[in-house]
Backbone as ProteinMPNN parsed JSONL, in Angstrom:
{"seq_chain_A": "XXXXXXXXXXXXXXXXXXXXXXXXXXXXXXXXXXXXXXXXXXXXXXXXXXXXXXXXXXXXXXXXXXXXXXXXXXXXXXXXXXXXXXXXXXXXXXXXXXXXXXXXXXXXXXXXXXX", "coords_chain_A": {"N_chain_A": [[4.348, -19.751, 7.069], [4.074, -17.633, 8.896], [1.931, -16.409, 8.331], [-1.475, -15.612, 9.982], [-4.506, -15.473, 11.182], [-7.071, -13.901, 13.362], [-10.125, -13.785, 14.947], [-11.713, -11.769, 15.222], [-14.041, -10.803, 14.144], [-15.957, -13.345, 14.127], [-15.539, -14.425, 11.961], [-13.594, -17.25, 9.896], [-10.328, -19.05, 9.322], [-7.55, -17.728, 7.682], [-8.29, -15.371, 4.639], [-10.767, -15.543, 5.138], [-14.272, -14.644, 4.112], [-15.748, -12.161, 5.264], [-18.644, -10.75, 6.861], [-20.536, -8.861, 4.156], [-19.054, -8.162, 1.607], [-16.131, -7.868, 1.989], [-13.054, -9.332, 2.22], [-10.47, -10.359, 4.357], [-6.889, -10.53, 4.869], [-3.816, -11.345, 6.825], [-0.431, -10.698, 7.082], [2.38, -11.589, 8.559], [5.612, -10.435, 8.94], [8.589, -12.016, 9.188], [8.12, -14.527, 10.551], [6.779, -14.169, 12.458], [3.823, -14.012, 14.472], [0.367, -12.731, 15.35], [-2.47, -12.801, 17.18], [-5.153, -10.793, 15.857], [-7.278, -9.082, 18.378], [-9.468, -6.692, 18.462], [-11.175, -4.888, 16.487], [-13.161, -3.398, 13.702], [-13.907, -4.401, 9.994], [-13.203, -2.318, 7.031], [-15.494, -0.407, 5.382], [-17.424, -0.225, 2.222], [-16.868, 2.746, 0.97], [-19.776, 5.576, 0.187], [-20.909, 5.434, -2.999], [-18.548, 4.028, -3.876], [-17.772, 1.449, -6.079], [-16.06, -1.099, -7.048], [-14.111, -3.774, -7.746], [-11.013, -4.583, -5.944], [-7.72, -5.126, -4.488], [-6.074, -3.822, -1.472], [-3.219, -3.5, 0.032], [-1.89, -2.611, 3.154], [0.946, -1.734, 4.897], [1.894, -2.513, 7.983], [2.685, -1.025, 11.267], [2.999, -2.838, 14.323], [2.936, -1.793, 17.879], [4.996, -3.471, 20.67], [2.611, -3.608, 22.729], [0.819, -3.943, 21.082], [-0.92, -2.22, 20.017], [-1.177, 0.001, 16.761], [1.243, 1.626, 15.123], [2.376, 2.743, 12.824], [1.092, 3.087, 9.504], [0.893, 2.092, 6.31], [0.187, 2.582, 2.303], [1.27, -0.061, 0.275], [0.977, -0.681, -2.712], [-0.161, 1.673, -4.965], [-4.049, 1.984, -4.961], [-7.366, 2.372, -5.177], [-8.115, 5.426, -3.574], [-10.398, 6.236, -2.359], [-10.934, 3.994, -1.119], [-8.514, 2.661, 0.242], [-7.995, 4.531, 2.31], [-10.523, 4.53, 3.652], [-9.525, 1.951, 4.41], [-7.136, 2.152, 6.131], [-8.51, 3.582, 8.077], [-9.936, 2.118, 9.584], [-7.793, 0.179, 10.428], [-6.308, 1.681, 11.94], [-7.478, 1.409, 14.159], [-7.384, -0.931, 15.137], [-6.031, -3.846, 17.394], [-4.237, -5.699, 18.654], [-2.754, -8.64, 20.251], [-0.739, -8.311, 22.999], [2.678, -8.386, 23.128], [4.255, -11.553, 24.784], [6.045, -11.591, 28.086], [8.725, -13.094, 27.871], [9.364, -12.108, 24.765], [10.91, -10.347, 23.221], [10.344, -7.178, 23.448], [9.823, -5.376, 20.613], [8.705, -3.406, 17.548], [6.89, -4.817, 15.798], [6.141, -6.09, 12.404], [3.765, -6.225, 9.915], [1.845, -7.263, 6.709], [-1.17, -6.352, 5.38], [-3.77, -7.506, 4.274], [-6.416, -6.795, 2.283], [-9.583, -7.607, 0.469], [-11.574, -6.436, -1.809], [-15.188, -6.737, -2.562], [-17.319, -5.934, -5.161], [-20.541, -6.854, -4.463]], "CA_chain_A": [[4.903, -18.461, 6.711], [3.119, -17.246, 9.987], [0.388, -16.007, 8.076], [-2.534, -16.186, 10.92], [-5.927, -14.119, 10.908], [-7.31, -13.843, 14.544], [-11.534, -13.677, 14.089], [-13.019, -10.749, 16.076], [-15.295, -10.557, 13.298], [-16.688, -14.16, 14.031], [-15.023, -15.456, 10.993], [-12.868, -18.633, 10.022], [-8.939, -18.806, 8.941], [-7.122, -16.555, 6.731], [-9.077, -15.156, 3.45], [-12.482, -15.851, 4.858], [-15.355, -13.442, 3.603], [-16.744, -11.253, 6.548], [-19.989, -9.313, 6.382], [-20.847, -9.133, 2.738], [-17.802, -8.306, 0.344], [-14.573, -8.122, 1.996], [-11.998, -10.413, 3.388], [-8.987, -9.853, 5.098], [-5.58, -11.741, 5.43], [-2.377, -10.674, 7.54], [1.032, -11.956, 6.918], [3.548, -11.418, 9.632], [7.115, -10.439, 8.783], [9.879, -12.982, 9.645], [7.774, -15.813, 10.3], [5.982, -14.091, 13.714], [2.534, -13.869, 13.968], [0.177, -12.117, 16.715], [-3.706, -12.208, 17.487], [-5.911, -9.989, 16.341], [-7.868, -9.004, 19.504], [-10.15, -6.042, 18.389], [-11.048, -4.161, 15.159], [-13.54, -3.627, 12.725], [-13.608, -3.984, 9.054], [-13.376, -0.946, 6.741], [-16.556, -0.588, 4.483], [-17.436, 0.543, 0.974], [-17.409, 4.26, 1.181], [-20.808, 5.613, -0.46], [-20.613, 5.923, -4.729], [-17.472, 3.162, -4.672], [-18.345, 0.1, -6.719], [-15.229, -1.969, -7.764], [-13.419, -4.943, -7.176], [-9.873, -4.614, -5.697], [-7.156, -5.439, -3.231], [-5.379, -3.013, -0.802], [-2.246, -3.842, 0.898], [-0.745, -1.635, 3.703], [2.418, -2.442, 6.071], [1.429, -2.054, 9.571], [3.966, -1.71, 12.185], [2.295, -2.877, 15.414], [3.966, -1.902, 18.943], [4.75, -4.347, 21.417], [1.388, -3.505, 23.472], [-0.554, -4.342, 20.513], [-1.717, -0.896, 19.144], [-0.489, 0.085, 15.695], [2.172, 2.537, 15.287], [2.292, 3.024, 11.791], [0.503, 2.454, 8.828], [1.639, 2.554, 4.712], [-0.32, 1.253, 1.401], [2.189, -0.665, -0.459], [0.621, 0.149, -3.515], [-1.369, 2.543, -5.469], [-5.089, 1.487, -5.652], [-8.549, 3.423, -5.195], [-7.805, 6.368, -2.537], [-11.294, 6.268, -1.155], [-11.167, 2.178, -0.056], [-7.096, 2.561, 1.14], [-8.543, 5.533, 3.193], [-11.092, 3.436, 4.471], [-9.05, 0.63, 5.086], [-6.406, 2.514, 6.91], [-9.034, 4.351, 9.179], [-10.36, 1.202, 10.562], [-6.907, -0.524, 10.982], [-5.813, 2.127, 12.915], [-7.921, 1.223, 15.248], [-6.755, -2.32, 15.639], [-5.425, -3.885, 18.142], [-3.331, -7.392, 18.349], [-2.427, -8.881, 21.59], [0.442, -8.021, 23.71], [3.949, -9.423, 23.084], [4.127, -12.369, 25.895], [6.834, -10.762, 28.496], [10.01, -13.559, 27.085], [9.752, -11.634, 23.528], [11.799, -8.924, 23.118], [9.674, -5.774, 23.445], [10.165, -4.755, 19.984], [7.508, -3.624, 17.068], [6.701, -6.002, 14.792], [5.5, -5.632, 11.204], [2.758, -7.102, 9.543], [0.987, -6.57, 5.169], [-3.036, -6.844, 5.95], [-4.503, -7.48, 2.594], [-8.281, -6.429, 2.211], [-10.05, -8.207, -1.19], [-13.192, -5.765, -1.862], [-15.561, -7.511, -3.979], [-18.545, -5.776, -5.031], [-21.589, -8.452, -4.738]], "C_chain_A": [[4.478, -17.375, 7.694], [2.02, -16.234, 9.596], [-1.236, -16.421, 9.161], [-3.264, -15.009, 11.255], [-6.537, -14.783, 12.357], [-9.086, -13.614, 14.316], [-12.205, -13.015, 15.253], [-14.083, -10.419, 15.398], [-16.185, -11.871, 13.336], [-16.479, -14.594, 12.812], [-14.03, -16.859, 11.184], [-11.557, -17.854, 10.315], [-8.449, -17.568, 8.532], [-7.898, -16.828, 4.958], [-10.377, -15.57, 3.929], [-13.444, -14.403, 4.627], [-15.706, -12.688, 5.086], [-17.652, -10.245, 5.975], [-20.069, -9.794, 4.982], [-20.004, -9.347, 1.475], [-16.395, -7.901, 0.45], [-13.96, -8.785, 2.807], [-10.998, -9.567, 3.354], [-8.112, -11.191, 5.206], [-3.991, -10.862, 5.882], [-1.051, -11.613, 7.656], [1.943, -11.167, 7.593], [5.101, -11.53, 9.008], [7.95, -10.975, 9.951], [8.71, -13.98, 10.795], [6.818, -15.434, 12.05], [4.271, -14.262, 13.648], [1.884, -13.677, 15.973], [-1.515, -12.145, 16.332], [-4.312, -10.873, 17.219], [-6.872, -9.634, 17.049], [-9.069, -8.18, 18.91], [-10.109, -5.506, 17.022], [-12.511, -4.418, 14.45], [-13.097, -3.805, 10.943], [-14.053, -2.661, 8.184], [-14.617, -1.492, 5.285], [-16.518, 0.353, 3.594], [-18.041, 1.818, 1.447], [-18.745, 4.328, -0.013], [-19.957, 5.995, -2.333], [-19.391, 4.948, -5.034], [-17.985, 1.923, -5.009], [-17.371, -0.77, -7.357], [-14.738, -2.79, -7.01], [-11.888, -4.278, -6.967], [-8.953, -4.934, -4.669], [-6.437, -4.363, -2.864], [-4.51, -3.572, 0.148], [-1.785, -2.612, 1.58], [0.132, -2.664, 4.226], [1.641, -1.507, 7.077], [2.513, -2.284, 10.427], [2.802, -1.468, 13.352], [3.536, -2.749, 16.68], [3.47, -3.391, 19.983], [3.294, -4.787, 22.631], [0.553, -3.953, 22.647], [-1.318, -3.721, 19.56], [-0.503, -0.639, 17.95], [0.064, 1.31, 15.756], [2.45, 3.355, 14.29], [1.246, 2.25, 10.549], [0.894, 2.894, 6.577], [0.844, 1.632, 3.272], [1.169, 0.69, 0.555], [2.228, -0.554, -1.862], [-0.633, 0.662, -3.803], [-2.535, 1.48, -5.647], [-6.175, 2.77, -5.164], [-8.292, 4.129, -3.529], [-8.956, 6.116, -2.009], [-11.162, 4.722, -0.088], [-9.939, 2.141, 0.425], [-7.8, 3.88, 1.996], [-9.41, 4.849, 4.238], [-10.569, 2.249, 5.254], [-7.931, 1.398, 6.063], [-6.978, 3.861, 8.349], [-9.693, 3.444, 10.201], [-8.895, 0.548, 10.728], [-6.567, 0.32, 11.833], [-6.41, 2.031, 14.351], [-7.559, -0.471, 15.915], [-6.543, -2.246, 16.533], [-5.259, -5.757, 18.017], [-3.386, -7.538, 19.729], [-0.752, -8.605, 21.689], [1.493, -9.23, 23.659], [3.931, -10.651, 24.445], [6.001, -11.464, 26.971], [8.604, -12.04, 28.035], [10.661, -12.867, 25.679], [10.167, -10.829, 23.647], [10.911, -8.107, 22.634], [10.027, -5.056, 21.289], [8.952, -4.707, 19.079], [7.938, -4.51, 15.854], [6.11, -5.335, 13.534], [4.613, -6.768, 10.452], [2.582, -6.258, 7.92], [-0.477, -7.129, 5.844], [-3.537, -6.53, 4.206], [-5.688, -7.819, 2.606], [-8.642, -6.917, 0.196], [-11.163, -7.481, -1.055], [-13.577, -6.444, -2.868], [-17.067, -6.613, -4.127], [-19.45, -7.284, -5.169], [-22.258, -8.211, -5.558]], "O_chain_A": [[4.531, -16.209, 7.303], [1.401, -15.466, 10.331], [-1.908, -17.434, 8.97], [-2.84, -13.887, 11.532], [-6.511, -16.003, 12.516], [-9.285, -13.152, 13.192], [-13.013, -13.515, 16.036], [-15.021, -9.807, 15.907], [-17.212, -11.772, 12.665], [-17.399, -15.317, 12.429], [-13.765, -17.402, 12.257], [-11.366, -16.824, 10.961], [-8.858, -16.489, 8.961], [-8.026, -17.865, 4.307], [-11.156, -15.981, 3.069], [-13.134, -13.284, 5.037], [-15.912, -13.53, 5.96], [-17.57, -9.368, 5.116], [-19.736, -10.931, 4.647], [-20.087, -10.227, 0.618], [-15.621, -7.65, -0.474], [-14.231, -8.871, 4.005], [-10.693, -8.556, 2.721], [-8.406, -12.355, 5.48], [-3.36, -9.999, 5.272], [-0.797, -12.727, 8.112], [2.253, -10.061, 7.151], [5.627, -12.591, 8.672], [8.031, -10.623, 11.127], [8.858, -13.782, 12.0], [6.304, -16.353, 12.688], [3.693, -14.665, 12.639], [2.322, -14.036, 17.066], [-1.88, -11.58, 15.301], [-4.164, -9.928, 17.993], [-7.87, -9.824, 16.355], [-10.003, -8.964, 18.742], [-9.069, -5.639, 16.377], [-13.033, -5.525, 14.586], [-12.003, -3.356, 10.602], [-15.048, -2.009, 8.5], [-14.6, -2.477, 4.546], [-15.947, 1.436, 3.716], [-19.107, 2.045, 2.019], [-18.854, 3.487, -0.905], [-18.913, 6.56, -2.661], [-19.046, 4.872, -6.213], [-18.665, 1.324, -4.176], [-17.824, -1.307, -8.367], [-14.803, -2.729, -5.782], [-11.544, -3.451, -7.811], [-9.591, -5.06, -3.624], [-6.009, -3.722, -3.823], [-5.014, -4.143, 1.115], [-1.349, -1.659, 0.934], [0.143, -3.89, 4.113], [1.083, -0.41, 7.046], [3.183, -3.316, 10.474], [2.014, -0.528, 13.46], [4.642, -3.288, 16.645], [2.429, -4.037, 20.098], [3.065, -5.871, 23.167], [-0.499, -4.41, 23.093], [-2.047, -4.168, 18.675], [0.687, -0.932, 18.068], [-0.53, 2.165, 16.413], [2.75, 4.528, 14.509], [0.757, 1.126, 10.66], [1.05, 3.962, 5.986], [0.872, 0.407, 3.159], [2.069, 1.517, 0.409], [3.321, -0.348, -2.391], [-1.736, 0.411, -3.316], [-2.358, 0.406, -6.222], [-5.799, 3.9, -4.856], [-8.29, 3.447, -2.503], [-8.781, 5.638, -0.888], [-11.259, 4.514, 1.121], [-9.991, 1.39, 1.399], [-8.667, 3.106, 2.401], [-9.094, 4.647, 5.41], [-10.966, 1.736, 6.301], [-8.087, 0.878, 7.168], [-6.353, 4.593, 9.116], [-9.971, 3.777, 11.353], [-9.006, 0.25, 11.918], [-6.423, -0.262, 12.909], [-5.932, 2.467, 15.399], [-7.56, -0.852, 17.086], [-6.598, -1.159, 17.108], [-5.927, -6.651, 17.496], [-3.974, -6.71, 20.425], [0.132, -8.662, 20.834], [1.376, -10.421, 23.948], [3.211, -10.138, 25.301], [6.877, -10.885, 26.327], [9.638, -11.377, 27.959], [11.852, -12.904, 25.37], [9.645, -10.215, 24.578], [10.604, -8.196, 21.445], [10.641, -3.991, 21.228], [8.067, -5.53, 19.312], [8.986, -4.742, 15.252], [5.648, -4.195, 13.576], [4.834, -7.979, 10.473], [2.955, -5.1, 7.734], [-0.695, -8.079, 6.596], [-3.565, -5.603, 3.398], [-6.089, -8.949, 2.884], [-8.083, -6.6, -0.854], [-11.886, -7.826, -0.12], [-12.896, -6.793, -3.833], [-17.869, -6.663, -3.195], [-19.175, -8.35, -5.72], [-23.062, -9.05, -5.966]]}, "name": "protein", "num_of_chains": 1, "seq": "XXXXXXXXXXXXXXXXXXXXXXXXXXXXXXXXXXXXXXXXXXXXXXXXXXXXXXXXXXXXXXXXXXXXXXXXXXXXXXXXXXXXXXXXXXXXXXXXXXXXXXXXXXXXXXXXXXX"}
């Protein structure tokens, strides 16, 4: 379903834990899928303590860097804040020069777990 998680964090596959209590998984619209090259993950802001998941839509440009960013839905404003201040810093790898230059879209779904 070209679901494929790229491990600049020194993790596994897709859904593996990083650091202490959140994973990440990225699912590529229409069956593409692209390296993530660089990025951290976004951490529990101070005073938040719950379990939940945050989905945005990310549109990434053909260079790699993200272009846009959107939660999909409502959940806790401080951890989608968080999570959409470290994705913006992402970065994927560059389209190969046969693909058609165009941006791509990706959902990045963050599982916070308190421990």
């Amino acid at each position: 379903t070209g679901s494929e998680v790229a491990s600049p964090f020194n993790a596994g596959g897709a859904g593996s834990s990083i650091g202490d209590n959140i994973s990440y998984n990225v699912q590529w619209v229409g069956g593409r899928s692209r390296n993530l090259i660089s990025g951290d993950l976004p951490k529990y802001p101070p005073g938040v303590n719950i379990n939940t998941q945050i989905r945005l839509r990310v549109v990434v440009q053909p260079r790699g860097t993200v272009k846009s960013i959107q939660p999909l839905r409502k959940g806790d404003t401080r951890l989608e804040n968080a999570a959409i201040k470290e994705v913006r810093l992402w970065r994927f790898q560059s389209l190969q020069s046969a693909q058609p230059a165009l941006d791509q879209v990706c959902t990045v779904i963050f599982n916070f777990k308190v421990k």
